[in-house]
C-alpha positions as CSV (number, residue, x, y, z in Angstrom):
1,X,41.2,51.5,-27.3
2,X,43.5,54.4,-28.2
3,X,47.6,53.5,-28.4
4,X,47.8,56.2,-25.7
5,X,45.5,54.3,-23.4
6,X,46.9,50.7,-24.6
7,X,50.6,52.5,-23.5
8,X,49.0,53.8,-20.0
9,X,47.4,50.3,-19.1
10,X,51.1,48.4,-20.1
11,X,52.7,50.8,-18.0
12,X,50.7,50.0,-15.0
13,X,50.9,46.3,-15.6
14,X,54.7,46.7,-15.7
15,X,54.7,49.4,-12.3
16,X,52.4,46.3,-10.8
17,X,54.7,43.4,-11.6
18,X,57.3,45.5,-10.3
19,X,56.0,46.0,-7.0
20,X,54.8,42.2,-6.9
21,X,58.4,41.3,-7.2
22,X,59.6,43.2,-4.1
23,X,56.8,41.6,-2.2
24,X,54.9,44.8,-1.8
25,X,51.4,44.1,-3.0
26,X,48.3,44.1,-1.0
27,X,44.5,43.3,-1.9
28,X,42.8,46.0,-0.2
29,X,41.0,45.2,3.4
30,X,39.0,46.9,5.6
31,X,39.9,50.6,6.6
32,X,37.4,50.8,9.8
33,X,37.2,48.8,12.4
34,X,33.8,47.0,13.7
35,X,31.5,49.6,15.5
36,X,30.5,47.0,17.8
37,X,33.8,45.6,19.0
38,X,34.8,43.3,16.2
39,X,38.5,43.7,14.8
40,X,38.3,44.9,11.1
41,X,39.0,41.0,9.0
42,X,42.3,40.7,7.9
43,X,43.9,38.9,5.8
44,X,42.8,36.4,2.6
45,X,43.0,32.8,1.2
46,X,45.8,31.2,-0.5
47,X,46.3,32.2,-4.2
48,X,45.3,35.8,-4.2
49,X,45.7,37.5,-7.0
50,X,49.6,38.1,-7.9
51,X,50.6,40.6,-10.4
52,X,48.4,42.6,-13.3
53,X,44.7,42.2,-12.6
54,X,42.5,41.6,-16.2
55,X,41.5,44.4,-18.1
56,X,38.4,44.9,-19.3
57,X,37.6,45.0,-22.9
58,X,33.8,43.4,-23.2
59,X,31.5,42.1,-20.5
60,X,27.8,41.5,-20.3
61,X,25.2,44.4,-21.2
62,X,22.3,43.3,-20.3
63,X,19.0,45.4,-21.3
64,X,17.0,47.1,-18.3
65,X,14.7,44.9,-17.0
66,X,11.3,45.3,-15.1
67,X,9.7,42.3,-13.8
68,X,5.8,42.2,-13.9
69,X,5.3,42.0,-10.2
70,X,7.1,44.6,-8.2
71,X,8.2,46.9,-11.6
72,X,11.7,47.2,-10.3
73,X,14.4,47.9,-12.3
74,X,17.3,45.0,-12.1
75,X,20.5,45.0,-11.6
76,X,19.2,47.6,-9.4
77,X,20.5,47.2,-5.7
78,X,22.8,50.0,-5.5
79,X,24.2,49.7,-8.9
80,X,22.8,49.5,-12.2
81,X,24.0,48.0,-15.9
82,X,24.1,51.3,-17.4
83,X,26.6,52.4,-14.4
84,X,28.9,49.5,-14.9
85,X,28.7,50.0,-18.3
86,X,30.0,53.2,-17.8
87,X,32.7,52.0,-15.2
88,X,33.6,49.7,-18.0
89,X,34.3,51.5,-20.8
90,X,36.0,53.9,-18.5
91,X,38.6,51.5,-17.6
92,X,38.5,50.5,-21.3
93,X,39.9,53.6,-22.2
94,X,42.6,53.9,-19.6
95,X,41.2,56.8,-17.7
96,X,42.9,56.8,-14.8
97,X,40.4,57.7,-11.9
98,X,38.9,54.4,-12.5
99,X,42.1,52.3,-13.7
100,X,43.3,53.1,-10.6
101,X,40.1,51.8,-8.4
102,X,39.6,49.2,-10.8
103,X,43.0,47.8,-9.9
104,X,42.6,48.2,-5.8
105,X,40.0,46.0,-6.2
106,X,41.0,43.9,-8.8
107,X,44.5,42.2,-6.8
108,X,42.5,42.5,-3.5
109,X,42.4,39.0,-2.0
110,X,38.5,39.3,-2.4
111,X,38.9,39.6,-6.0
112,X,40.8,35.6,-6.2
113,X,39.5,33.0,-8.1
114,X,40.8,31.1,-4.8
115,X,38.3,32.0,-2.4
116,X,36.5,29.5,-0.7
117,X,33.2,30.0,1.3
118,X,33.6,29.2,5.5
119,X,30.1,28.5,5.5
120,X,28.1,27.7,8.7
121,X,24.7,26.5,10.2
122,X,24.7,28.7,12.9
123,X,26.3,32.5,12.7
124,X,26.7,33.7,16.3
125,X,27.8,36.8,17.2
126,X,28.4,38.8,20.6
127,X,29.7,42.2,21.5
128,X,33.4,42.3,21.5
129,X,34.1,39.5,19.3
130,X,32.7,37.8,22.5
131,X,32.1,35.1,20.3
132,X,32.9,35.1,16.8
133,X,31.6,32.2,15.4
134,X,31.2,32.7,12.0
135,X,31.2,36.2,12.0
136,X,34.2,37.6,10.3
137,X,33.4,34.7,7.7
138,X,30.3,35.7,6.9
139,X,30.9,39.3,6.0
140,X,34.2,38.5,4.4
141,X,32.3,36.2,2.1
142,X,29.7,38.5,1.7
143,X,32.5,41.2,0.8
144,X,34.0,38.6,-1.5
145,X,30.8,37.5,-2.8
146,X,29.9,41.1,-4.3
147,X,33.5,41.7,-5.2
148,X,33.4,38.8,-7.8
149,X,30.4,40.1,-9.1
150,X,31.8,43.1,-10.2
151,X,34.8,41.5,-11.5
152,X,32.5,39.3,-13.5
153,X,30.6,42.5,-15.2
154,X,33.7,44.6,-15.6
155,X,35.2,41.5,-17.3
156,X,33.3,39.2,-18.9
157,X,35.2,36.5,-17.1
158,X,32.6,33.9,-16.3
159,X,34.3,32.4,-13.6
160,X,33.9,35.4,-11.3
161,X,30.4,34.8,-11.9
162,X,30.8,30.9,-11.2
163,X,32.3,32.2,-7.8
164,X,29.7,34.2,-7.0
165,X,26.7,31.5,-7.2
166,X,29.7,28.8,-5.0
167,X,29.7,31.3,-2.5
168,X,26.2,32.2,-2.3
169,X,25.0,28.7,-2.6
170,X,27.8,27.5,0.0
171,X,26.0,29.7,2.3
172,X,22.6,29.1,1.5
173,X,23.1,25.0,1.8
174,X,23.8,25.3,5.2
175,X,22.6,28.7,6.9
176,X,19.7,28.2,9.4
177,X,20.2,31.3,12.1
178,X,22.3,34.3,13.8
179,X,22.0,34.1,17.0
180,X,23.6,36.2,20.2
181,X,23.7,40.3,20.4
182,X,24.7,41.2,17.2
183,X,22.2,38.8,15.4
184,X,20.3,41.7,13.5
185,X,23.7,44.0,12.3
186,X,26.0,40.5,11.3
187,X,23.0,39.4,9.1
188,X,22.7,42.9,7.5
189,X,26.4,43.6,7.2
190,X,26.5,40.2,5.1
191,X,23.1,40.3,3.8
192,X,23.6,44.0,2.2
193,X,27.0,42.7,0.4
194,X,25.3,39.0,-0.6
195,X,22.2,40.4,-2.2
196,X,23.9,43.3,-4.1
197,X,26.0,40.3,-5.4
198,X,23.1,37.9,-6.4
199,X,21.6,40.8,-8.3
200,X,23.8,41.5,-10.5
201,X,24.5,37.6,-11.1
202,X,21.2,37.0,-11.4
203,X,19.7,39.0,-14.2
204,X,23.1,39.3,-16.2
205,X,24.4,36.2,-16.1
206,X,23.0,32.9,-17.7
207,X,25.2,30.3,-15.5
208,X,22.9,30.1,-12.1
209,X,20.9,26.9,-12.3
210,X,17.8,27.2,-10.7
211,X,17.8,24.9,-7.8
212,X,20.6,26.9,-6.6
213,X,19.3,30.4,-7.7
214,X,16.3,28.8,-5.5
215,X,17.9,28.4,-2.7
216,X,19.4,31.7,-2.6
217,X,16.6,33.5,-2.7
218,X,15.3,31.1,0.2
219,X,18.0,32.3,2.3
220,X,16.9,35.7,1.7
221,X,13.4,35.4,2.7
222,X,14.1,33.3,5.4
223,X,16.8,33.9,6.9
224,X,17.8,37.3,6.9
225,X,14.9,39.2,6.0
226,X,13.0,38.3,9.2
227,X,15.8,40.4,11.2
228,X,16.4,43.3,9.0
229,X,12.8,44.1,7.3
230,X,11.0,45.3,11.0
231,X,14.4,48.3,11.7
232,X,15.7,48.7,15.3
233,X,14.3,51.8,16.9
234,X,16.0,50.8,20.1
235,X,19.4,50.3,18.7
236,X,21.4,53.3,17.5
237,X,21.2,54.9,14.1
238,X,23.5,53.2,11.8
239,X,22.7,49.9,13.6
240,X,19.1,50.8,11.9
241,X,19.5,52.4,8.8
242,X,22.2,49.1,8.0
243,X,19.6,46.9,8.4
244,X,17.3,48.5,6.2
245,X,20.2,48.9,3.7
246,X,20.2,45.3,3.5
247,X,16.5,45.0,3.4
248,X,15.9,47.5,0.4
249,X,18.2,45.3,-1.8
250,X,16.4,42.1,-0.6
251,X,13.0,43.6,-1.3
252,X,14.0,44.5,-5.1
253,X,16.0,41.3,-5.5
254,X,12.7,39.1,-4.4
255,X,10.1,42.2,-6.2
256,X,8.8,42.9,-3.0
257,X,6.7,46.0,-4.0
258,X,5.2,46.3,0.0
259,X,8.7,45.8,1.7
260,X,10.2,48.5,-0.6
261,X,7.5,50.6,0.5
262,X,8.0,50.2,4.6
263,X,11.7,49.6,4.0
264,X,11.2,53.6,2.3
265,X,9.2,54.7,5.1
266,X,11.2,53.5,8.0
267,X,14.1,55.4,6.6
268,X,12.4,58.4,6.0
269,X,11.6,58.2,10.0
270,X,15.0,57.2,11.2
271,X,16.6,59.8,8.7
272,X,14.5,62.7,11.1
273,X,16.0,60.8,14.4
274,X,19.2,60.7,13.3
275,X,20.2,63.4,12.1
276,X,19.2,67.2,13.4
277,X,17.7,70.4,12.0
278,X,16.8,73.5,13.7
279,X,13.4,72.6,12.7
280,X,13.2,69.3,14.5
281,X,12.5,72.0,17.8
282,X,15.1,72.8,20.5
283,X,15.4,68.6,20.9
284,X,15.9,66.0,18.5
285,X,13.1,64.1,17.7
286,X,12.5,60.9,19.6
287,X,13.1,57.3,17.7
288,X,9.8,55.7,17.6
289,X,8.9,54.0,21.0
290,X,12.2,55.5,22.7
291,X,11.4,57.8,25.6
292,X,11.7,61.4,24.6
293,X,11.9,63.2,28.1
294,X,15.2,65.6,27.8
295,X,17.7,63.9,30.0
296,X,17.0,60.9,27.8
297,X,17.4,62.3,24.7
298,X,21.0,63.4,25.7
299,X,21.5,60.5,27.2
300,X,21.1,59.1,23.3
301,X,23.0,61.7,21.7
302,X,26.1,60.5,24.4
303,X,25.7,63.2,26.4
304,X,25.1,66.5,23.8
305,X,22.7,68.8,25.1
306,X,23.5,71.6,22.6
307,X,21.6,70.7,19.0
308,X,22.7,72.4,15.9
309,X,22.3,71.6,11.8
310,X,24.0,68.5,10.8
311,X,24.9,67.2,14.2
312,X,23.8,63.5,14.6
313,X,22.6,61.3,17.0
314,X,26.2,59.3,17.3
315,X,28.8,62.0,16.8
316,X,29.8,61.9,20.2
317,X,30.2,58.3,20.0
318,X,32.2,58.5,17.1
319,X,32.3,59.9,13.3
320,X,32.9,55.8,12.5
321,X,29.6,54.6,13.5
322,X,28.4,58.4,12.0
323,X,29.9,57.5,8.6
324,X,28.3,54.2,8.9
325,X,24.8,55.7,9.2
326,X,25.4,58.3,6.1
327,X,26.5,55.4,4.1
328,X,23.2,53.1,4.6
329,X,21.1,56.3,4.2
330,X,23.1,57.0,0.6
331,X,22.9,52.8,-0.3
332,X,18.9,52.9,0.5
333,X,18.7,56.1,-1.4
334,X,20.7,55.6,-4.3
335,X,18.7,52.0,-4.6
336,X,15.3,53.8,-4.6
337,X,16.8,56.4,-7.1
338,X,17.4,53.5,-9.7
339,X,13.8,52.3,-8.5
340,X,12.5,55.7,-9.7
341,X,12.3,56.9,-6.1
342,X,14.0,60.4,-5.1
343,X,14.4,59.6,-1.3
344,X,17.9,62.0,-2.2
345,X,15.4,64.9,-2.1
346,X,13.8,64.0,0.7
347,X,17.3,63.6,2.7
348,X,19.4,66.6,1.1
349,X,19.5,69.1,3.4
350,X,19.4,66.7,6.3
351,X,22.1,64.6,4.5
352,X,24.4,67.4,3.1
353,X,24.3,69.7,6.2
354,X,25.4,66.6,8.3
355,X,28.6,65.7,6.2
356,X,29.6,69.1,5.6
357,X,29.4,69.7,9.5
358,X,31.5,66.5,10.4
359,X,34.2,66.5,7.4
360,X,36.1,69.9,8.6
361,X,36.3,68.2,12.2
362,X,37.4,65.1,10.4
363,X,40.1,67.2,9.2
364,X,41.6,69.3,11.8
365,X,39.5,71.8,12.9
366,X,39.7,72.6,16.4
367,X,36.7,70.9,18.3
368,X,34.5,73.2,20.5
369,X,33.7,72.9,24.4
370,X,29.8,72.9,23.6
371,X,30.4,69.3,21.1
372,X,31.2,66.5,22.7
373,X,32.8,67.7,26.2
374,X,35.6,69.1,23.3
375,X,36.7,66.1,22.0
376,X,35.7,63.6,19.3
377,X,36.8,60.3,17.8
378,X,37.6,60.9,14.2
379,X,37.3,58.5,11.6
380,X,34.5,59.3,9.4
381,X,34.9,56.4,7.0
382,X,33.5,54.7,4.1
383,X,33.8,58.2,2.7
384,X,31.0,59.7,1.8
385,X,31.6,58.8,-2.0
386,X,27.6,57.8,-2.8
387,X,26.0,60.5,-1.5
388,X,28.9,63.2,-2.7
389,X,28.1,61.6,-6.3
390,X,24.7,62.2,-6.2
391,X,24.4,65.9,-4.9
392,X,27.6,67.6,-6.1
393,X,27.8,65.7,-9.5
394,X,24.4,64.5,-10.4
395,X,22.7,67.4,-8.5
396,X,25.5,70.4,-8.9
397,X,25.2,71.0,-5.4
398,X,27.9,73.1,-3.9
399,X,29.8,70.6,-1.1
400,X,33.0,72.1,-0.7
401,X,34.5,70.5,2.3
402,X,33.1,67.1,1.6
403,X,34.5,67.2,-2.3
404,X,37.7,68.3,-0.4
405,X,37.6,65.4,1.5
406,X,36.5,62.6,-0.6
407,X,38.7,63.1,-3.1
408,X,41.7,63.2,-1.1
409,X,40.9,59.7,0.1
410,X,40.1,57.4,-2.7
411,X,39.8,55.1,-3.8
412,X,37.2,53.4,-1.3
413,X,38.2,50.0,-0.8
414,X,35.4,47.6,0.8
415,X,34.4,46.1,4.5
416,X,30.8,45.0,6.1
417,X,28.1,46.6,4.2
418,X,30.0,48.6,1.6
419,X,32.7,47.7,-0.9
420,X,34.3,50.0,-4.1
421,X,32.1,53.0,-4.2
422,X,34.7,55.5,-5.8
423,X,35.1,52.4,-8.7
424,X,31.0,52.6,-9.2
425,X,29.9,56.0,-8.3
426,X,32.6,58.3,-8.6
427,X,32.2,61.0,-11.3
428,X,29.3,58.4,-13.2
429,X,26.9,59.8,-15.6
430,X,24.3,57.5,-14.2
């Protein structure tokens, strides 16, 4: 490390302590609230981190690996070793874009050595909150869980990884079922965080023992693959596409060459449904077994009867769940990318059209009588920060108002399904 960057990192330790002492630090939480009903978790255990989060120097870099069965690349749910490699040394270096998300995530109260698991038998889950037994828990731990595992790459520090496998293995001692309405989304909101954790632990990390490593990936196959692998045709789109996010990183984590393949294939068909084209015809396609007569497609679309490039099939719910859905399209396809897949191609003028139609609404623009009876609910968040990487940085396409907008909004922090995404894949090489 340089003296200038050694000068930049003691300078942010020093602003940090600083604002610890007034009482003014804290870990980031979720921005967006639950698109079902559930209040966004708040909040974190005792002992979360106080003052300068660890900087890293030297961590694990573990060579590529292919295993003989399914020939998938690991780490390789959503992020790789040669991205976090990347991350790292960037943050090495004092380069500020990631210093900066680096920290968020570092002093967030997901990042503590303190966390403990609320593990339980029996996750149940209504609309509403209507109950939440278990739910908030799970996906905070899941959050927490994939959190840690980041910390232990970016850092070397082997007790991150030791609280990955406790939480992982606090859950998997004791998780039989979800049960009630929201069975399917709860297990894929915690299932797409947990896995993308128990990758990266798993093949860089030589602390798992196996009886526990074992039940992990018992929990996976058994408990929260059997609700996410089949989809949800009759739900909404994000409610869909999340649960195959979940189920394309269980599929690589167990080398499930067959499951990658219909995990693929599902989203390639809910990708059409869910967002339009011009060339769909003058209605959106039809989900598969959802009627398709007019009056119940706009009944669908929430009452939008004009169809136009970009517009999806929950904009005039709201741009949350909207954002939602681009987000699990961008996880599943930045997964199969790293799997030597380019589901981004098939999804680019689908996927770009759609956020650079939503993102001047998002901010500002005057909304038209013909969308949405003139009135929308904003709030198009996670950013867009996966997919923007991939087709204006990787792919030098032009995304103007979506660049605009991202960068005027990170760093991502983490919630549900997604967590750090401007600290991964923001400006990355890889």
């Amino acid at each position: 490390m340089t003296w200038s960057a050694i000068r930049n990192v003691i300078a942010i330790w020093v602003g940090l302590i600083a604002i610890v002492a007034i009482g003014a630090v804290a870990g980031t939480l979720a921005r967006s609230g639950d698109a079902e009903g559930r209040a966004t978790p708040v909040g974190g255990p005792a002992g979360s981190h106080i003052g300068a989060p660890p900087v890293p120097t030297s961590g694990p870099t573990p060579h590529a690996n292919r295993d003989g069965r399914g020939g998938f690349l690991h780490p390789g749910v959503l992020v790789s070793a040669r991205q976090l490699d990347f991350v790292r040394d960037q943050i090495g270096k004092g380069e500020q874009q990631w210093l900066t998300a680096y920290e968020e995530m570092a002093i967030s109260p997901h990042a503590s050595l303190s966390w403990q698991p609320k593990p339980r038998a029996v996750v149940d889950c209504g609309p509403f909150s209507t109950p939440d037994l278990g739910c908030r828990d799970e996906s905070s731990d899941a959050v927490a869980a994939y959190t840690h595992a980041l910390m232990w790459y970016l850092t070397g520090n082997r007790a991150h990884a030791d609280k990955v496998i406790q939480i992982l293995d606090a859950w998997a001692a004791v998780l039989k079922k979800h049960t009630n309405r929201n069975a399917p989304l709860q297990a894929a909101w915690s299932a797409a965080s947990f896995v993308r954790a128990a990758e990266i632990v798993r093949y860089t990390y030589d602390g798992w023992p196996k009886a526990q490593l074992d039940r992990t990936i018992a929990m996976f196959r058994t408990v929260f693959l059997p609700l996410v692998k089949g989809g949800a045709p009759q739900a909404g789109g994000n409610w869909e596409l999340i649960l195959l996010d979940a189920a394309s990183g269980i599929a690589v984590f167990l080398d499930d060459r067959p499951l990658f393949e219909q995990v693929l294939q599902k989203t390639r068909s809910r990708a059409k449904t869910f967002i339009y084209l011009g060339t769909d015809g003058k209605l959106p396609r039809p989900p598969t077994g959802t009627p398709n007569t007019k009056a119940e497609l706009v009944k669908l679309w929430y009452g939008q009867s004009t169809f136009v490039d970009g517009l999806t099939q929950e904009t005039c719910r709201d741009f949350g769940h909207t954002a939602w859905g681009f987000a699990a399209l961008a996880h599943i396809a930045e997964t199969a990318w790293l799997q030597g897949v380019d589901l981004y191609a098939e999804l680019r003028v689908r996927l770009v059209t759609a956020l650079e139609f939503h993102v001047p609404y998002e901010q500002g623009r005057a909304v038209p009588a013909w969308l949405c009876g003139g009135k929308v609910e904003l709030g198009l968040r996670p950013i867009p920060e996966v997919a923007y990487h991939h087709y204006a940085f990787r792919m030098k396409l032009l995304m103007p108002r979506t660049g605009v907008y991202v960068e005027s909004k990170r760093p991502e922090g983490a919630s549900f399904f997604y967590g750090w995404e401007t600290l991964t894949h923001a400006g990355n090489p890889f």
